[in-house]
N, C-alpha and C positions, 0 to 999 in steps of 0.2 A: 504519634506525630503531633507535633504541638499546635500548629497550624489548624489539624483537625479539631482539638480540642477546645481551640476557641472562636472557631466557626459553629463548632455544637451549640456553645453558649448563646448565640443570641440567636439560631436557628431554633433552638426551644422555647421560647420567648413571642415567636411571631405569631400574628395574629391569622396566619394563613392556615397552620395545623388544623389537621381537623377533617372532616368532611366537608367542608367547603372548599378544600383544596384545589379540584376538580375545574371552577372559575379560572382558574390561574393560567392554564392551559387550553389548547382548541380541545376538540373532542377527534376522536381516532376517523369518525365519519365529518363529509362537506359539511358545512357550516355556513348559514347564508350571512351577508353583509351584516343585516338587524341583528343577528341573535349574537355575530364576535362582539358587537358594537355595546350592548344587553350585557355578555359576561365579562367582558374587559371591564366595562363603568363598575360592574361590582365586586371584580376583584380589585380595582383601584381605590371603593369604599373600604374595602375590609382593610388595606394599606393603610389607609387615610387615618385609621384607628390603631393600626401598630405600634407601638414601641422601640421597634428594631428595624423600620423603615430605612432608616439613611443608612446601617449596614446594612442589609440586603441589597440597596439599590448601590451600594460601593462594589460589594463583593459580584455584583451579577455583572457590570462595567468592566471591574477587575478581569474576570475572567472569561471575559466575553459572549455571557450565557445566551445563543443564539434563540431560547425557546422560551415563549410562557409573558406573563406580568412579572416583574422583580421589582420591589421596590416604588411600588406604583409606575412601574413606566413599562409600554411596550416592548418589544423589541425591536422597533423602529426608532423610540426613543431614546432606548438605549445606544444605539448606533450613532445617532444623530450627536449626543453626547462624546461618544469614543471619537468622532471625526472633528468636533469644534476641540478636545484635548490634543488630539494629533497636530493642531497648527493647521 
């Protein structure tokens, strides 16, 4: 699919691969206020240093990725985004 093919591309490229991947996401167990607040800011750094930032933060809007940091932005950000596009 071509599609996939060149979403591989700058998905190889991110700065997120890695074992730090892990930030990107909550953790399977609660999570108190401080500690989302703790790995959100440093998944946001690692973005901040990306290369393939504004596709990721397209492609996660794009397709409305309900979970994780994309692109430096939450998923409330990301929403917030999708509703000022909507009109």
């Amino acid at each position: 699919m071509v599609f996939g093919q060149v979403e591989e591309r700058w998905q190889s490229k991110a700065a997120c691969r890695g074992p730090q991947a892990s930030v990107f996401f909550p953790p399977s167990s609660a999570e108190r206020k401080e500690e989302k607040l703790m790995r959100e800011a440093a998944a946001k750094a690692i973005c901040a240093t990306c290369p393939v930032c504004d596709a990721c933060r397209e492609y996660a809007v794009r397709i409305r990725e309900p979970h994780g940091i994309w692109g430096g932005l939450t998923e409330i950000e990301r929403k917030q985004i999708i509703e000022r596009r909507a009109g």
